[in-house]
Every structure is written in C-alpha cells, then in structure tokens.
N, C-alpha and C positions, 0 to 999 in steps of 0.2 A: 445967585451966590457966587460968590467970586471963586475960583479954583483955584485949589492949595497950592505950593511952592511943590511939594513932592509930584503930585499930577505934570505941572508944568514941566518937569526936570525929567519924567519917564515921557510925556510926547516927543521934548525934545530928542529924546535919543531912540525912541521906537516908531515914533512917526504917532499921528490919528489912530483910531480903535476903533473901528464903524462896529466891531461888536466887543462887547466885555461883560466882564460877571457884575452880575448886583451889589458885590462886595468888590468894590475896586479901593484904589487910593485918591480916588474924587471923589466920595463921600465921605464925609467927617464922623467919627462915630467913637463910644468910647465901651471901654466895659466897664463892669460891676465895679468897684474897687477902688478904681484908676483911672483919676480925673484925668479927663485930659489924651490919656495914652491910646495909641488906634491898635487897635486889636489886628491881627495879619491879616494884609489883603490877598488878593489871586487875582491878576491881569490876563485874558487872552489877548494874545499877541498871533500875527502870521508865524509860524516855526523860521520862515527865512528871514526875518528883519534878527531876528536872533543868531543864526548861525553863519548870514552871509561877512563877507568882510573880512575873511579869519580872524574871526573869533573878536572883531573891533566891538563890536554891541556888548558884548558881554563885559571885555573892559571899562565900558564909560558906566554897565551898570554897577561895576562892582565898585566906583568911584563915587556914587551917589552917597553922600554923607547924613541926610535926613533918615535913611534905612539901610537896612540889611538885605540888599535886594539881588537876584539870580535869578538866571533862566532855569527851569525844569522841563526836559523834552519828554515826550510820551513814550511809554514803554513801546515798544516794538509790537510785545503782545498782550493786549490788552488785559489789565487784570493781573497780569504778571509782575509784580510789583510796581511799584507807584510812577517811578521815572525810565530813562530809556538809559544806557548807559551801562556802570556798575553799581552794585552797593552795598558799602561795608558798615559792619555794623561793630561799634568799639564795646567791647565788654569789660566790665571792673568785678574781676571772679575776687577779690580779697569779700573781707569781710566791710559790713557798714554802705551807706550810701553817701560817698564821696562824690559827688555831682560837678564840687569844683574841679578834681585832679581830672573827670573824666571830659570836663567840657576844653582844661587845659592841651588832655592831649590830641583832643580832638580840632582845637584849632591848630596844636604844632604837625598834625601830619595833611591838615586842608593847605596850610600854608605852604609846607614844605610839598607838599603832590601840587601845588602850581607852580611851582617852580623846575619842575619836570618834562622835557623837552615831549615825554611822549603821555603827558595825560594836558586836559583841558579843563573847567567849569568846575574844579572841586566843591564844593558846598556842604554846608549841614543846615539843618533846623534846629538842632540842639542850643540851646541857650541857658545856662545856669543861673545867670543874671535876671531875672527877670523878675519887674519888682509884684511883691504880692504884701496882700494881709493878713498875719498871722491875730488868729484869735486864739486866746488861752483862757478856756474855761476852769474856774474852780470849782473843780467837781466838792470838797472838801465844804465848802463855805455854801455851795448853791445845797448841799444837803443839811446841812444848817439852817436852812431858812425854807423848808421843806420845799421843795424844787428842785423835782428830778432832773437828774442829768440830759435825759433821752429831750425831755418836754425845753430844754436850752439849746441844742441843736434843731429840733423841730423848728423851735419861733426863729432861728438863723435863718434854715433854708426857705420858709416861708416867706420872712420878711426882705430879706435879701434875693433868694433864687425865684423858686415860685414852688406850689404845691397845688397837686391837682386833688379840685375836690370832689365834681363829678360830670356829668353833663343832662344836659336837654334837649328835650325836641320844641321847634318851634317854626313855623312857618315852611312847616315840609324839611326843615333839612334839624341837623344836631349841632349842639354846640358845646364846647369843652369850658367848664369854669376852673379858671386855676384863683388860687390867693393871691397877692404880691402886694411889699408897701409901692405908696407912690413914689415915683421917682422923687420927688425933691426933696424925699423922706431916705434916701439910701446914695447920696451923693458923695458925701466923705465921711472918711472912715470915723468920726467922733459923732456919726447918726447912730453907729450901734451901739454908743453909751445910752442913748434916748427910747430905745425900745424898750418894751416890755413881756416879761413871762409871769404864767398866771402860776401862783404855787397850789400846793394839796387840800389850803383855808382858803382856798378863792379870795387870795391876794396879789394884788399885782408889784410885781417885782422888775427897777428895773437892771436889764441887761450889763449893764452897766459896772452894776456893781459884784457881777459875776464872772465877768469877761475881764483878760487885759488886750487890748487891743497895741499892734506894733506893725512895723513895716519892717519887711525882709528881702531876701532874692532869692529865689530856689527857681528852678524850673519849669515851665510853665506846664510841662506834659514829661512824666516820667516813663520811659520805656522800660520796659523787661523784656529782653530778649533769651529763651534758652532758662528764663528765671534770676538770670543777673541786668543789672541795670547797667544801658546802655544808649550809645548816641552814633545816630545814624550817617553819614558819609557820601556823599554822591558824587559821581566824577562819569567822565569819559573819555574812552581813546583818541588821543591827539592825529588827527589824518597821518597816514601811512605808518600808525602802527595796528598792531591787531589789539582783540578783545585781551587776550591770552596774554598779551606782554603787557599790558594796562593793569590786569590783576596778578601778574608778576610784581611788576614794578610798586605796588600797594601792599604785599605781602614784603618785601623786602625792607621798604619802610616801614613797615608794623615790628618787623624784628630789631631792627636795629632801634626804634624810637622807645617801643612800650616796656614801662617796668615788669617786675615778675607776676604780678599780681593784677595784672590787664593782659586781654586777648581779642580776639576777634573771628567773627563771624560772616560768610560771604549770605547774601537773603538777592531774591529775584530771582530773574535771568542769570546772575552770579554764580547763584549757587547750582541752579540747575547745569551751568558749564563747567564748574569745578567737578561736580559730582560726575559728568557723563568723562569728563577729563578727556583724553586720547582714544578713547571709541570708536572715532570716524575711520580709524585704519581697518577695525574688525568689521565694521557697518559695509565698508567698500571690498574686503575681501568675504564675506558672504554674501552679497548681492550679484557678485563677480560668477564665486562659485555656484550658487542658485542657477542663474543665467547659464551655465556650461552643463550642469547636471540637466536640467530641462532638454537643453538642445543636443545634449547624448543620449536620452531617452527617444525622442522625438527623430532622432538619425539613425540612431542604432551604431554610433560610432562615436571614438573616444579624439579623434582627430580632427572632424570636421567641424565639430564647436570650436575648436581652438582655433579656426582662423577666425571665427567672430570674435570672438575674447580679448585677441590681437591687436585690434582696431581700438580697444577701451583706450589706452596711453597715449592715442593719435589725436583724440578726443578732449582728455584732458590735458594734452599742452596746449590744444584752441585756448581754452579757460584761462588757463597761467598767463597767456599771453594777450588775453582781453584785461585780465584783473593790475596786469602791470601799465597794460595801455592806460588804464582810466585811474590806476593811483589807488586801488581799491587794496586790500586786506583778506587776508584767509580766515573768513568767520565759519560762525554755526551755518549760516545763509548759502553762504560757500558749496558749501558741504553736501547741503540738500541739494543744491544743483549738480555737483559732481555724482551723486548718487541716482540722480535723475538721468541724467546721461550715461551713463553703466546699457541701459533699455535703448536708450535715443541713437544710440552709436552699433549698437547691436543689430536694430532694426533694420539699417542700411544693410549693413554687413550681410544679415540671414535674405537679404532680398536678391542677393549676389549669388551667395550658395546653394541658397533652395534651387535657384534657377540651374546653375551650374551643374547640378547633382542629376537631376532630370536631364538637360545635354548628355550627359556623362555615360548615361544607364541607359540614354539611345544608340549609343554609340559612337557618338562625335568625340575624337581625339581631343585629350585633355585642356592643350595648349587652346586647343580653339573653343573648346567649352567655356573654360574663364574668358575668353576674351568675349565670345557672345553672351554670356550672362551679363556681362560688364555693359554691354552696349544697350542691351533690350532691357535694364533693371534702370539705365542712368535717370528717364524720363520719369516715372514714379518716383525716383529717389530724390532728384531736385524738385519735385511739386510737395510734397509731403515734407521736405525738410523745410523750404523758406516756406510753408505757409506756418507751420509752427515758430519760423525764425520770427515771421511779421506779428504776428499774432503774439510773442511776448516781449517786443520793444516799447513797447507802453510798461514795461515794468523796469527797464534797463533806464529810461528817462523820465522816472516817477520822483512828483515832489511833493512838499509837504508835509506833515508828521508823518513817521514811519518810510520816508521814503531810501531810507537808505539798506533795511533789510530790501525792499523792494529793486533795489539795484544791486545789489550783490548776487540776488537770484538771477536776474534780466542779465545781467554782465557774464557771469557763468556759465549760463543756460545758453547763450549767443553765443559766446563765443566757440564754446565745447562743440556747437552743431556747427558751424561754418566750420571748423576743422573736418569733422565728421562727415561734411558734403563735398567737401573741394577737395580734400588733403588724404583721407582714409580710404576716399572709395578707390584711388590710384593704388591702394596697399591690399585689399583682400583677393584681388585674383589674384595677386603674389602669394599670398598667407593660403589660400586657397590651395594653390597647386603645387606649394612646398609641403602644407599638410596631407595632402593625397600622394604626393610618392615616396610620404614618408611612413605611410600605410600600409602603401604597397610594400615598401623594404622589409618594414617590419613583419607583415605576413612572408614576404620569400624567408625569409631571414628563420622564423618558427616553424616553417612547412620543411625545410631543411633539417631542424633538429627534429624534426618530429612530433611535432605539438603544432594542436589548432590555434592559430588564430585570436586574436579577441575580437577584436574587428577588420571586417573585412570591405574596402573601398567597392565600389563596380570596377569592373574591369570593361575595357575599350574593347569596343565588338568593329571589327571595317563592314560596313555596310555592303550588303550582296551584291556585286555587279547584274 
C-alpha cells in the first residue's frame, strides 16, 4: 500500500520510527460518521529529534499543512498530568456553551504565547470546528406512531455504535457478542434514513422518517473543568527562563486578552507550583534550623552548630554557579537539590568539629585543634564526597524524556558538593574557632555579671610536663 502524503512529510522532518503506535498516520482509517476524515493519530518519536535544533523540528511541524500536528513531551512525573511543560486550562465561567468564543480565545493566546521570547511549543487540542452529525429526533411524531423515544436511540447506538449483548464460552476461552450494522450499511450519513425501529404493534418504522439528519461543527470532546467548559493549553519554558516566569508570562496574557466572563485555571505540575508558590524559602529555613537544633542537642552548645550552619551558603554558590555554567534555571528540581545539600554540606563540616572538639577536651590549644582536625578529617572528606559526586553524574548528563528534571538535580547536587569539598572545608576551622571564642567571651562576659553560662566551650588544659 503505498504511504500517505502525511507519513511522508512527518519522516521527512522526524527521520524513520523503528517503533510507533498502532494508530500512527500511516494507517488510513476513518470514523463513524466521517467519510474520509482520519481520526487523531499518536507518533512515538525519540524526545531528541524533537527538541534538538532549537526548537527547528517543531517549526517545520507546525508547517505541515495536511494536519494539526505538535510535539507533546512527557510529564516529568509520571501521571502528573498528561504533558511535560505547563497547563492552562481557559474557562468560559458566563452563562451557555459558547465553544466558538472559547476556541477563538484559545488560539489568540496559543498564537500570541509564540510569539513570546520566553515561552516555546504553545498547543491545544481543542477544536470547535470539527465536523459531526447532528441527528434530531422527533420525539412528537415518533410518539405518534407509537415508538418510544428511548427504543430510537437504542436502534442508533446499536446500529451505528455497537451494543453488547452477552457472552460465551467456547473452546476454553469467552467471547463478548456485541450487535452492529455492517459496515456498508452505516457509511454515509443518508444510511440512517434506511434503518429501522420496531414500534409497540410490532411494526417496523423506518428511522428515517423520525430523525433529521444534518451536518454541523462542535467539538469533538467537550471539557468541564471546575464545572465550566473549557480548552486546554500547553506550552513550555523557552531555555534560560524559569518555570515561574513561563507562568507569569501566561497569567499576564490571560489578563490583558480574556473578556470578563472567561478565566483560567493552572492543572498539573502547574498547579501543584502555583499552589506550593514561594515555599522553598521556609523548606530551606526549617531544614537549616532542624540541622542546628539536632547538633545543639548532640553538642550541648549553641555555638558550635553554627560553624556547621556556616558552610550551607558556601555550598550553595557551587550550585548558582554550576546552573549558570550549563544555562540551567531555578526549578522545583533545583530546589530538591538545594535542600539535599543543607545535610551534604553539613556532613563535611561536623566531620571537622566533631574531630576538633575531641582535640579540644584533650587539651590541645585551639589554634592547632582546627588545624589537626582539618588535616586527619580531609582523607574521609574527599572519598565520601567524590564518590557521591561520581555516582550522580549519570544524572547531570541524562537524556531522553524526562531528562531535564534529571539534570537540574545532577547540576545542583554537583555543583553544591564540589564547592562543599574544595571551597568550605578551607572555611570551617575558621567558623570553628571564631565560634569557640566566641563562647568563651560570652561565658567571661556572664561569669562577670553573675549569671551562668548557657553554654560552656572546653577549656584548653597544657598537658603535664
């Protein structure tokens, strides 16, 4: 069979498909209704013949004139809504189902957000346009001629859909019998003048002359989202802007474009970021605090957590400066690794002080306490960090769908602990031994007025001659 003009026009611009869905656009196929017309396909494609190029794949598909055709990338997290990216979802809160106004302003802000230096791939699936066949039964006249209204829908979806009737067993397995006319029996729409419904006198009546049959466009699949009808949106952040300015810039156009009587809705990944909003500051100042109350417990002092603490900000400039290196963005992904590193930055650090403290309380003067913990902590500290480093650069150089949360973690996560190994650990026997005589000040300082203490450093004992 020779392959369509459409097939040809998507190899050309995607390359070969060594695998694809059953329902691609090289199989010719139609629906119920609609001679002719090919029902939406679904291409699996490599995620990279898609997105490499900037963004060239995507323009030659949106040039395809035979269809309506877009790339859809995978949600980041599976299940989490349909595509990867954002998704806005247009609402028409007036009264009535106006499908046309909503499909209008649905392509004036898909067109106008491509047009947008910081978003990419705007799309929808909504179409209002889409031809169908209205059947209008006269209930009035089919009761007239004693035939139920219910028993003229029946013989519709039997003869046209299918109706199941029951099943069997047969040769060890079951099998489902449905009704249906024969296909050459339900091809164009003046077959369903040629049907028949059986009346209350066990006569047959045909369809025909109960039905008007006509051709229209409405929609092919009506959303309610929230309980108003609505049309779905997709897009994504243009490289080097973030999530957050992609659904700024979406929100800004939604006000200045939509009448009063239209609104919107953020659904996905979307919504779950609007909703957590600016969180990530309280997430890294309790994870912060957590980390310091532990190691005040654990010390018994309110000072010597805080040279671990100290070292957090060392940590995440690695990060700022690995994310700038590779042109990356401050996501949710981000975040997770910034907050992973809160611990990873830590750990170095208490490997430092725990040591030191122990010097300390033998009695080795301060100065050389930091500097020997420094020295006998450095060999665990570089084994234990690059083997964590190595061990998540398969995530920093991850491709494929989903691979860009994948690198924003790996970018983060790398970066934050190369700072944390080379650049911190030169800072905590600083932070160290400014926090211990600043203990000690504070206890001279309270033993003077007369009041204890809160906490109390070790004090430097010289060893007995």
């Amino acid at each position: 069979m020779k392959k369509p003009a459409l097939g040809k026009g998507l190899d050309a611009i995607l390359g070969p498909r060594p695998e694809r869905d059953a329902r691609s656009a090289d199989e010719p196929r139609t629906e119920a209704g609609a001679p002719g017309r090919r029902a939406p396909a679904a291409l699996l494609v490599d995620i990279e013949k898609v997105t490499a190029g900037r963004g060239q794949p995507r323009r030659k598909l949106a040039a395809v004139q035979e269809a309506v055709v877009f790339a859809v990338v995978p949600p980041a997290i599976q299940g989490l809504g349909v595509s990867g990216g954002f998704q806005m979802m247009l609402q028409l809160k007036g009264a009535g189902f106006d499908f046309a106004k909503i499909g209008q302003m649905t392509d004036e802000m898909v067109r106008d957000g491509n047009t947008q230096s910081g978003l990419i791939g705007l799309n929808t699936s909504f179409r209002p346009g889409y031809p169908q066949i209205d059947a209008v039964v006269d209930r009035v006249k089919a009761e007239n001629v004693n035939v139920p209204v219910g028993s003229v829908f029946s013989a519709l979806q039997s003869y046209l859909g299918s109706y199941y009737v029951n099943q069997f067993n047969k040769f060890a397995r079951t099998y489902q019998v449905y009704v249906q006319a024969d296909s050459r029996y339900r091809l164009e729409p003046d077959d369903i003048r040629r049907l028949y419904v059986r009346n209350t006198k066990n006569q047959m009546v045909p369809l025909g002359t109960l039905t008007d049959v006509s051709f229209k466009t409405a929609p092919s699949v009506v959303t309610l989202y929230n309980l108003y009808p609505a049309a779905p949106i997709n897009g994504m952040a243009a490289p080097g802007y973030s999530s957050g300015q992609a659904l700024q810039l979406m929100e800004d156009m939604a006000a200045q474009k939509l009448p009063a009587d239209m609104g919107f809705e953020w659904t996905g990944m979307s919504f779950q970021e609007k909703l957590v909003g600016n969180q990530a500051i309280y997430v890294f100042a309790i994870a912060s605090l957590m980390v310091f109350l532990v190691l005040a417990a654990q010390y018994e002092s309110w000072t010597d957590p805080a040279a671990v603490i100290l070292v957090v900000p060392l940590a995440m400039l690695g990060t700022v400066l690995a994310l700038i290196a590779r042109h990356f963005d401050n996501n949710v992904y981000t975040q997770i690794g910034l907050v992973l590193l809160i611990a990873l930055a830590a750990k170095n650090a208490i490997l430092i002080v725990e040591y030191g403290r122990e010097l300390l309380a033998h009695g080795m003067p301060l100065m050389e306490a930091a500097v020997e913990a420094s020295r006998r902590r450095l060999r665990p500290i570089l084994m234990t960090s690059f083997a964590f480093i190595l061990g998540v650069v398969p995530l920093a150089i991850a491709k494929g769908a989903g691979a860009a949360s994948r690198q924003a973690l790996g970018t983060a996560v790398i970066g934050g602990m190369l700072a944390s190994t080379l650049i911190a650990i030169l800072f905590v026997p600083v932070y160290y031994v400014l926090m211990v005589r600043l203990s000690r000040w504070l206890g001279r300082k309270k033993n003077k007025t007369g009041k204890e203490p809160i906490a109390r450093a070790p004090v430097e004992e010289k060893a007995a001659e």
